[in-house]
MOPAC internal coordinates of N, CA, C and O (Angstrom, degrees):
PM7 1SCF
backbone

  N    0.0000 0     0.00 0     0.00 0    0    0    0
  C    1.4559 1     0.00 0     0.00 0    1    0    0
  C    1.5276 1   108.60 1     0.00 0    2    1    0
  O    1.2310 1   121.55 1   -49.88 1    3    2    1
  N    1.5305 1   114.63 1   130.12 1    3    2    1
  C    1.4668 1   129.68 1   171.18 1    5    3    2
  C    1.5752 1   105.89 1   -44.81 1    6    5    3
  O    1.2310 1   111.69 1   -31.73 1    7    6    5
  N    1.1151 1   133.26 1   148.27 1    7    6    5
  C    1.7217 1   139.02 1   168.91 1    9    7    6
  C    1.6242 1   102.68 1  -102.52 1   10    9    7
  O    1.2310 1   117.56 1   -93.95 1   11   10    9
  N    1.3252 1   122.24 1    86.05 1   11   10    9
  C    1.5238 1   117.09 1   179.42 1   13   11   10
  C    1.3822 1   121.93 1   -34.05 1   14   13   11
  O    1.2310 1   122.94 1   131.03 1   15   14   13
  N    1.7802 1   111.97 1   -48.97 1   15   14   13
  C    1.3388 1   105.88 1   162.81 1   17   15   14
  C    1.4724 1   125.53 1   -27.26 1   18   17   15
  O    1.2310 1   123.46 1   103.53 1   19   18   17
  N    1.3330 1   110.97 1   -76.47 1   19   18   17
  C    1.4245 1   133.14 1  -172.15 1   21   19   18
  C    1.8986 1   107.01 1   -37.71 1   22   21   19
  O    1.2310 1   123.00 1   171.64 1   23   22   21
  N    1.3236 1   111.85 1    -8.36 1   23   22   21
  C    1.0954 1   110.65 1  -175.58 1   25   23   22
  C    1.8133 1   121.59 1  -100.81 1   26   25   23
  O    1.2310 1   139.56 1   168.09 1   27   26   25
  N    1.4191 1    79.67 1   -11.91 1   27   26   25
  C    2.0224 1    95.96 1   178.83 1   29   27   26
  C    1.4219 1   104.94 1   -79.82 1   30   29   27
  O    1.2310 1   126.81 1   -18.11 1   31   30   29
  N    1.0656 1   104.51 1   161.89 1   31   30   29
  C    1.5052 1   104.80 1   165.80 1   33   31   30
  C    1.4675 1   129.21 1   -74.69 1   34   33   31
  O    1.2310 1   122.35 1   -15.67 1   35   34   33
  N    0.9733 1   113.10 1   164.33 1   35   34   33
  C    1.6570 1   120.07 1  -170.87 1   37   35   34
  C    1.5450 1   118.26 1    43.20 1   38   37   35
  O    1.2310 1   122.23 1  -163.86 1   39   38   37
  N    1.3403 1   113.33 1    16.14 1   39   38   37
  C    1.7752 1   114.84 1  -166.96 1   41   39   38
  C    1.9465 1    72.03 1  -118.33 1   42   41   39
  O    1.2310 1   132.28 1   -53.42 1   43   42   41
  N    1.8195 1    93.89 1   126.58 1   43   42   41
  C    1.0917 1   108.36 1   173.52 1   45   43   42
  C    1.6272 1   111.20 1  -125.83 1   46   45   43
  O    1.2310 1   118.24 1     2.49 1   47   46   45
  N    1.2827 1   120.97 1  -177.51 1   47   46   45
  C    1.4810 1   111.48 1  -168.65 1   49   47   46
  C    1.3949 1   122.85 1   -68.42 1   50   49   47
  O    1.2310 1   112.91 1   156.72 1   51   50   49
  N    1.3654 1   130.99 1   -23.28 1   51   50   49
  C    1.4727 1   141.40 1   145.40 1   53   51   50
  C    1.2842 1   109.01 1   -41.15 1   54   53   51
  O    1.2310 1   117.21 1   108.13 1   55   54   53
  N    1.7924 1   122.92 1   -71.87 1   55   54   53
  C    1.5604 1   116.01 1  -168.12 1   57   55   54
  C    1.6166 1    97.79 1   -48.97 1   58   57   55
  O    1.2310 1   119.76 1   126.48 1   59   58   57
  N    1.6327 1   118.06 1   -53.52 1   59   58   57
  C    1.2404 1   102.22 1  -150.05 1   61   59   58
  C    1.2988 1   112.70 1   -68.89 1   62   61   59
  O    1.2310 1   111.00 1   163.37 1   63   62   61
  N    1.4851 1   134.54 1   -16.63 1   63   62   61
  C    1.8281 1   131.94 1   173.26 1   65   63   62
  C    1.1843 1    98.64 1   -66.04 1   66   65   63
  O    1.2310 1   119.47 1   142.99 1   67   66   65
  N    1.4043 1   118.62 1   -37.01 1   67   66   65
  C    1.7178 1   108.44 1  -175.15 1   69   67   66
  C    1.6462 1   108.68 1   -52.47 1   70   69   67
  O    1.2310 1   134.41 1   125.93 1   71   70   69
  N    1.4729 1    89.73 1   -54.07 1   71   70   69
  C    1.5897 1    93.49 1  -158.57 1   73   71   70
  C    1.6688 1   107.35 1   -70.26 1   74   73   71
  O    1.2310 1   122.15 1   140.67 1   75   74   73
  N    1.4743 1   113.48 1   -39.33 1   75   74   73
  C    1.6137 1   102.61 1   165.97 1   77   75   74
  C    2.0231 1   106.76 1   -48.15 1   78   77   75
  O    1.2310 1   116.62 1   134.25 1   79   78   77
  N    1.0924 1   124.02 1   -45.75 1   79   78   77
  C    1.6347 1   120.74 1  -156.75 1   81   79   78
  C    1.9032 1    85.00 1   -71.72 1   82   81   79
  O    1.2310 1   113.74 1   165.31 1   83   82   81
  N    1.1246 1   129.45 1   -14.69 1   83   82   81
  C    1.7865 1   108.73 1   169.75 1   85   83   82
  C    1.4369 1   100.23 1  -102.80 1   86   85   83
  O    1.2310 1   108.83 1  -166.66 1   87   86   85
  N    1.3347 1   138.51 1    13.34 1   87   86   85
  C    1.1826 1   126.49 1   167.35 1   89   87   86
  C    1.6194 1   102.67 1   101.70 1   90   89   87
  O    1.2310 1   124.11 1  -138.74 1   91   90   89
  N    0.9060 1   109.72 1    41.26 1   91   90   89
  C    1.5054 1   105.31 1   164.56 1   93   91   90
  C    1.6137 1   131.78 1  -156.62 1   94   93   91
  O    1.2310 1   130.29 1   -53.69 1   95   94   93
  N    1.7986 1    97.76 1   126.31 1   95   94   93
  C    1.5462 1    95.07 1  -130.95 1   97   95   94
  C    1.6126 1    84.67 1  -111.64 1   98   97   95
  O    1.2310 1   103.42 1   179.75 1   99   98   97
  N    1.3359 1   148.09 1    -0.25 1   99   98   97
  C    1.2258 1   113.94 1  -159.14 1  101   99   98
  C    1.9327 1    79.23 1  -173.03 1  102  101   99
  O    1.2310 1   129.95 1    -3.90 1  103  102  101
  N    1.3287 1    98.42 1   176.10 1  103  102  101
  C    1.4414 1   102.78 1  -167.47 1  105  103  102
  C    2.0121 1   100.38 1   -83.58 1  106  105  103
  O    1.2310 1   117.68 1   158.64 1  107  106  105
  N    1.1264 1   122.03 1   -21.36 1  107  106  105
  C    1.6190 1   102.97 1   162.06 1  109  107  106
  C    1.4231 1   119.77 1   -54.04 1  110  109  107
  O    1.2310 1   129.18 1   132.31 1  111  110  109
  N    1.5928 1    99.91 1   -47.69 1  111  110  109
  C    1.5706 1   102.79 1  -172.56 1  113  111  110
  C    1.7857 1    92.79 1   -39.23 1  114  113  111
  O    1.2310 1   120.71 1   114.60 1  115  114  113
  N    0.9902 1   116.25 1   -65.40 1  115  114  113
  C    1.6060 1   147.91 1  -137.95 1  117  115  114
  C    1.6557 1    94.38 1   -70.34 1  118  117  115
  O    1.2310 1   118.90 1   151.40 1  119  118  117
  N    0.9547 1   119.71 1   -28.60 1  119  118  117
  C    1.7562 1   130.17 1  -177.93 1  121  119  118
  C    1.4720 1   111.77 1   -86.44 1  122  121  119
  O    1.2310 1   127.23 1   139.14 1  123  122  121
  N    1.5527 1   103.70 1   -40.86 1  123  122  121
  C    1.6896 1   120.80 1  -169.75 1  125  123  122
  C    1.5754 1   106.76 1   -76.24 1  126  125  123
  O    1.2310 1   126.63 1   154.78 1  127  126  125
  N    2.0248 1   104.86 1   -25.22 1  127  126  125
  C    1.6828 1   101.16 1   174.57 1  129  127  126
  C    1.1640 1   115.87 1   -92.55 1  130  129  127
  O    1.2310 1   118.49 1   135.65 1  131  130  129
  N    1.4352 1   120.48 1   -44.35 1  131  130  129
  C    1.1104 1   119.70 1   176.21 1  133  131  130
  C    1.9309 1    96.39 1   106.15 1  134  133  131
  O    1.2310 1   133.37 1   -22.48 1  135  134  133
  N    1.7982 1    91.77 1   157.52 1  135  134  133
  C    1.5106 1    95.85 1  -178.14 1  137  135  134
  C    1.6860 1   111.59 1   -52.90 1  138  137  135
  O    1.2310 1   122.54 1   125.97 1  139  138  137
  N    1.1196 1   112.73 1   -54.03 1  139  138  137
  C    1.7647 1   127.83 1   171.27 1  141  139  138
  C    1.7166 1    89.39 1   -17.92 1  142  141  139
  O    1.2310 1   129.07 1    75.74 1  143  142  141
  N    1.5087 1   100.12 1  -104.26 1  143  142  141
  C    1.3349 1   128.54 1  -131.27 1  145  143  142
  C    1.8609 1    90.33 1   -65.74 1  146  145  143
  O    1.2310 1   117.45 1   133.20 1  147  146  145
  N    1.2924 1   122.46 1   -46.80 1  147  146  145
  C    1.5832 1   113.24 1   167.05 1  149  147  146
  C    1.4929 1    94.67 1   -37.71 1  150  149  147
  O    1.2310 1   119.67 1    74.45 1  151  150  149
  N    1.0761 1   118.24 1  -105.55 1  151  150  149
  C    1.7796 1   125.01 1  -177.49 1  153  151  150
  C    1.4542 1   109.79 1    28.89 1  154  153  151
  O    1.2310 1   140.04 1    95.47 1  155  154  153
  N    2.3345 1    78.74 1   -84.53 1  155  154  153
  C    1.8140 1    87.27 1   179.63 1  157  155  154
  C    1.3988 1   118.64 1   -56.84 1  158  157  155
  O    1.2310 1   110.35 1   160.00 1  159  158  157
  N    1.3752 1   135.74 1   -20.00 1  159  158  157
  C    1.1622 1   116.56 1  -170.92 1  161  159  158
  C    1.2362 1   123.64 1   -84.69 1  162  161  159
  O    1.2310 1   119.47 1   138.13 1  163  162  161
  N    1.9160 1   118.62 1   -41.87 1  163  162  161
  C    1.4560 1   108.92 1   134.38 1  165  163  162
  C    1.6527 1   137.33 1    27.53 1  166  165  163
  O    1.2310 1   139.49 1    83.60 1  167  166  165
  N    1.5667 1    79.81 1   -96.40 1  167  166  165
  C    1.5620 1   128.18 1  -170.60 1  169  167  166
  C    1.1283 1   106.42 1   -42.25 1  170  169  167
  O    1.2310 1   127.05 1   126.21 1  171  170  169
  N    2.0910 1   104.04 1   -53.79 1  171  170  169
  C    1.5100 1    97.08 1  -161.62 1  173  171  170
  C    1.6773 1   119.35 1  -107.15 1  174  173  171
  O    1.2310 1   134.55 1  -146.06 1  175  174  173
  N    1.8381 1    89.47 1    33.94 1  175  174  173
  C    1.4657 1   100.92 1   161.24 1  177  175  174
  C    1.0177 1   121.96 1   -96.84 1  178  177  175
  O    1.2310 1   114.97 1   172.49 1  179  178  177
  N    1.4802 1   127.15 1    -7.51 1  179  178  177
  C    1.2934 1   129.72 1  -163.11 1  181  179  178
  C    1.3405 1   127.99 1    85.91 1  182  181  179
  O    1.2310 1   130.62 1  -137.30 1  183  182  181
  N    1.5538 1    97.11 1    42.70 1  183  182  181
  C    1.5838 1   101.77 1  -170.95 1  185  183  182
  C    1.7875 1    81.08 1  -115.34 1  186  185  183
  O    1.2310 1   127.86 1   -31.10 1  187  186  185
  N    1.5932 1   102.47 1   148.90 1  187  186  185
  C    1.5026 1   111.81 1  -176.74 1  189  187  186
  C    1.7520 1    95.63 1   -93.92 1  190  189  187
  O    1.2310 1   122.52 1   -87.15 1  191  190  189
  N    1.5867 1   112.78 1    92.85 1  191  190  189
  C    1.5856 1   135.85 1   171.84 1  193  191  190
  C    1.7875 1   100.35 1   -65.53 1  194  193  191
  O    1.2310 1   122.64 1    10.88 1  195  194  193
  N    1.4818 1   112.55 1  -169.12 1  195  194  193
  C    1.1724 1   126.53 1  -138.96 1  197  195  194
  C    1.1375 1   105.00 1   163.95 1  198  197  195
  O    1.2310 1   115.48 1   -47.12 1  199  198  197
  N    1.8120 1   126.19 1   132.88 1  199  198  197
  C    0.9121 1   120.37 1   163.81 1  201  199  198
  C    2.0501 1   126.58 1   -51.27 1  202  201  199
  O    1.2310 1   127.53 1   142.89 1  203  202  201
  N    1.3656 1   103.10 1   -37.11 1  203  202  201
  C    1.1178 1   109.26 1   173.72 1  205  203  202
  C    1.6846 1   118.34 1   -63.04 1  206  205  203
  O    1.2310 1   129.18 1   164.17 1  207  206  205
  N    1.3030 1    99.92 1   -15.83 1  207  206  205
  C    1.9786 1    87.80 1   176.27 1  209  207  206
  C    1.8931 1    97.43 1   -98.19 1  210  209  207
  O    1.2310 1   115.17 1   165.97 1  211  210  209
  N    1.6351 1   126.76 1   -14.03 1  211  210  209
  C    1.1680 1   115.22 1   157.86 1  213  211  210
  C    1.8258 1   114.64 1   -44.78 1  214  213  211
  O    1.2310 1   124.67 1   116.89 1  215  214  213
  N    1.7624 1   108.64 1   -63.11 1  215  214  213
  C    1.1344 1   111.51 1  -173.09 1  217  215  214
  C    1.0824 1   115.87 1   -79.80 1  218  217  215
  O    1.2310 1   104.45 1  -152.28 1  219  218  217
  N    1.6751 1   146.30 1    27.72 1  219  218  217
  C    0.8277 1   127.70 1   154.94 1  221  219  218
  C    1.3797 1   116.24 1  -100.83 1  222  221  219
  O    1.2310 1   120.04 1   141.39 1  223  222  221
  N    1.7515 1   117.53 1   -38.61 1  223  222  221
  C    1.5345 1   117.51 1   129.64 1  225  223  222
  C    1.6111 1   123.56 1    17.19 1  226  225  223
  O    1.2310 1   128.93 1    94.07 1  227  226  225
  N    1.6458 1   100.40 1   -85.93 1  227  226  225
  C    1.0143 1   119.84 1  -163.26 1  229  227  226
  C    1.7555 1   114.91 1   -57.06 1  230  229  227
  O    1.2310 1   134.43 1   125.29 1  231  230  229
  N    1.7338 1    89.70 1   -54.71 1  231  230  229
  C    1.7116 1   111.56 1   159.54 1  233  231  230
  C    1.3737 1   111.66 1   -26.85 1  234  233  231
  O    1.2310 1   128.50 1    92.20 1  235  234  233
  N    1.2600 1   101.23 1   -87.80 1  235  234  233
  C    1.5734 1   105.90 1  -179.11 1  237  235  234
  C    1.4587 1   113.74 1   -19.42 1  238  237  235
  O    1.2310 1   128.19 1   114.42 1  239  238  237
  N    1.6702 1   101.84 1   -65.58 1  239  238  237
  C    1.7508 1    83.70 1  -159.47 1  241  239  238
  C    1.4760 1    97.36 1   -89.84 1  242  241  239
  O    1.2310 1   111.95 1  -149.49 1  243  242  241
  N    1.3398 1   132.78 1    30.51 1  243  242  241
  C    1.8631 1   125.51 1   149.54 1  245  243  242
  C    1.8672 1    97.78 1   -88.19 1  246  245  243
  O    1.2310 1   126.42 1   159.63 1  247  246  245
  N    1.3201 1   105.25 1   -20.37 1  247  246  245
  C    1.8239 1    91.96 1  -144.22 1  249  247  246
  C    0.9062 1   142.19 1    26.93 1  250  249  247
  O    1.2310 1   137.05 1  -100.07 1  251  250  249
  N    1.8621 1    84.58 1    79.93 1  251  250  249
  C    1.3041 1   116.84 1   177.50 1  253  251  250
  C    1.2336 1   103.29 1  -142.42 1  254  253  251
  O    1.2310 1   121.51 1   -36.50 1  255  254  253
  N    1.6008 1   114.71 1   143.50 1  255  254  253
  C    1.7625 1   121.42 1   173.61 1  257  255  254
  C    1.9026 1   101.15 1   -45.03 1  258  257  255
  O    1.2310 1   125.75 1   -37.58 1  259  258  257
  N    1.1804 1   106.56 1   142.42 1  259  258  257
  C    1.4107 1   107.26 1  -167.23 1  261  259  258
  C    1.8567 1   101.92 1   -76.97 1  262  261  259
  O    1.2310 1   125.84 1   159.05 1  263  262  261
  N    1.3033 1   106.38 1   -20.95 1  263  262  261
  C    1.1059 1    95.79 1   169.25 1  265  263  262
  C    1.6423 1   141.62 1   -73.77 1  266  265  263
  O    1.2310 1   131.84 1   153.71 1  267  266  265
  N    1.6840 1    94.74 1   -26.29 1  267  266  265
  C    1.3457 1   102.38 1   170.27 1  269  267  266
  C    1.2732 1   118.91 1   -66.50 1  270  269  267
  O    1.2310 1   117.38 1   176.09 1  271  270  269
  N    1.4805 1   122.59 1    -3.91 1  271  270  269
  C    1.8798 1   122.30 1   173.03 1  273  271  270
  C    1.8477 1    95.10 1   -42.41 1  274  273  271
  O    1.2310 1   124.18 1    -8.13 1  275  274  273
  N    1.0439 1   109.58 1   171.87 1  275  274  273
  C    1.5122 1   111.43 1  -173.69 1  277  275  274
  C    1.6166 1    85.87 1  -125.62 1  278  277  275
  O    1.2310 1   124.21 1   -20.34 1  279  278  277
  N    1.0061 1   109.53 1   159.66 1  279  278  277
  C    1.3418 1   136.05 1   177.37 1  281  279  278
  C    1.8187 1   115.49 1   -44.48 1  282  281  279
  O    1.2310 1   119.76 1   157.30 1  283  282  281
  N    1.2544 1   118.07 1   -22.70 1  283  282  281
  C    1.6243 1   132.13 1  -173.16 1  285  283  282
  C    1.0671 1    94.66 1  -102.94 1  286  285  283
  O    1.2310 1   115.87 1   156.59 1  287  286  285
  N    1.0071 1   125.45 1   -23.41 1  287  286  285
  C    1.7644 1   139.56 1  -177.39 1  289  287  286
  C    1.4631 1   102.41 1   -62.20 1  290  289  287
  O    1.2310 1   124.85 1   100.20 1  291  290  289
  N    1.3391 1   108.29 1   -79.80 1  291  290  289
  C    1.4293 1   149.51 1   163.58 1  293  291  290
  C    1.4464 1   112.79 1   -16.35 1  294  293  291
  O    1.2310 1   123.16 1   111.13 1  295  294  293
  N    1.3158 1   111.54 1   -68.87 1  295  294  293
  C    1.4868 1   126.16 1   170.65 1  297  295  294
  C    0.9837 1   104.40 1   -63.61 1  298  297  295
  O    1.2310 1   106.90 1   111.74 1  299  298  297
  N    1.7811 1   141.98 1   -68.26 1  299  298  297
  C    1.5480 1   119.52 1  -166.87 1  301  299  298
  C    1.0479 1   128.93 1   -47.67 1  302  301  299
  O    1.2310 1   124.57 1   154.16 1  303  302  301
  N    1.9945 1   108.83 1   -25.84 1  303  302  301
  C    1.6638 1   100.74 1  -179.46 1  305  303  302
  C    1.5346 1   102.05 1   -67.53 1  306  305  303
  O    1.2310 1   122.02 1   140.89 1  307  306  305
  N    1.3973 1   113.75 1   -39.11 1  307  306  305
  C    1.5493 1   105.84 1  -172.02 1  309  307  306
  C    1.2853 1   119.96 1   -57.27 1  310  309  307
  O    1.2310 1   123.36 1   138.40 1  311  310  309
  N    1.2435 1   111.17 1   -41.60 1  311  310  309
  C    1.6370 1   129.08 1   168.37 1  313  311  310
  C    1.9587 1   103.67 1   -38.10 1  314  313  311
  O    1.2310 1   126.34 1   114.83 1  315  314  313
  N    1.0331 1   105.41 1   -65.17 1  315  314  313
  C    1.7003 1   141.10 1  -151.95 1  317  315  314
  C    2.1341 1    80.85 1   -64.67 1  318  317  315
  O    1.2310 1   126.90 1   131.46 1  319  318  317
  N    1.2519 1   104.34 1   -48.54 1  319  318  317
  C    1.6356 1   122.09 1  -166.51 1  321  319  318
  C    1.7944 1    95.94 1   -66.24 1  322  321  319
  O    1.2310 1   122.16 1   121.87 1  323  322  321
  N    0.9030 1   113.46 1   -58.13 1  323  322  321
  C    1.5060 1   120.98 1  -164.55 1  325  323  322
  C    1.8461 1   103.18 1   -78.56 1  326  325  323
  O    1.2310 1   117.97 1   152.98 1  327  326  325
  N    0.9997 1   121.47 1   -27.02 1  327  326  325
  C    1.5720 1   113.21 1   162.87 1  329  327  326
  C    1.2289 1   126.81 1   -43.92 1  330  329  327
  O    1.2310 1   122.53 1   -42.38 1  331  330  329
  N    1.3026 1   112.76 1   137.62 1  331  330  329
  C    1.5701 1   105.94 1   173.25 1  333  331  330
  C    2.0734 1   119.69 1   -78.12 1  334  333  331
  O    1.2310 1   120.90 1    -0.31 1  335  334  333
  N    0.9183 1   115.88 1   179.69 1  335  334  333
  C    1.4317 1   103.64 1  -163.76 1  337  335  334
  C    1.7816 1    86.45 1  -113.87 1  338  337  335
  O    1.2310 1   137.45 1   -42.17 1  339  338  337
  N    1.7040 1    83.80 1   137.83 1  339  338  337
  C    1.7422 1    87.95 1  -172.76 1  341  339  338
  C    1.6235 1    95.47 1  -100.98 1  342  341  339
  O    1.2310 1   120.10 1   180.00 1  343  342  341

């Protein structure tokens, strides 16, 4: 069986076990959480995250090289990351 992840950009075979081990198996999951809440979920398995697996996250669901996010890009997730949850 194909790994849908494996098919986005910048989601490589590491991100994608991570992201299956928080429950997320395919690029809806991955659309329906959003760069944020994938992140946190990651995170709060005990996987050692990185801003760079935020932006590649993010990448993915623009499809776009995670690097080409631009700098305003970049910051809002961090912005978006450091908020408290209302």
């Amino acid at each position: 069986m194909e790994d849908e992840l494996l098919q986005m950009k910048n989601l490589g075979k590491t991100t994608a076990q991570w992201l299956h081990a928080a429950g997320i198996h395919n690029a809806a999951d991955l659309r329906r959480l959003g760069a944020i809440h994938a992140y946190q979920a990651v995170k709060t398995r005990g996987f050692r995250t990185s801003r760079a697996l935020l932006y590649s996250i993010e990448g993915a669901l623009r499809d776009k090289h995670w690097l080409n996010l631009s700098k305003a890009e970049k910051d809002q997730l961090l912005q978006q990351l450091t908020l408290p949850e209302q």
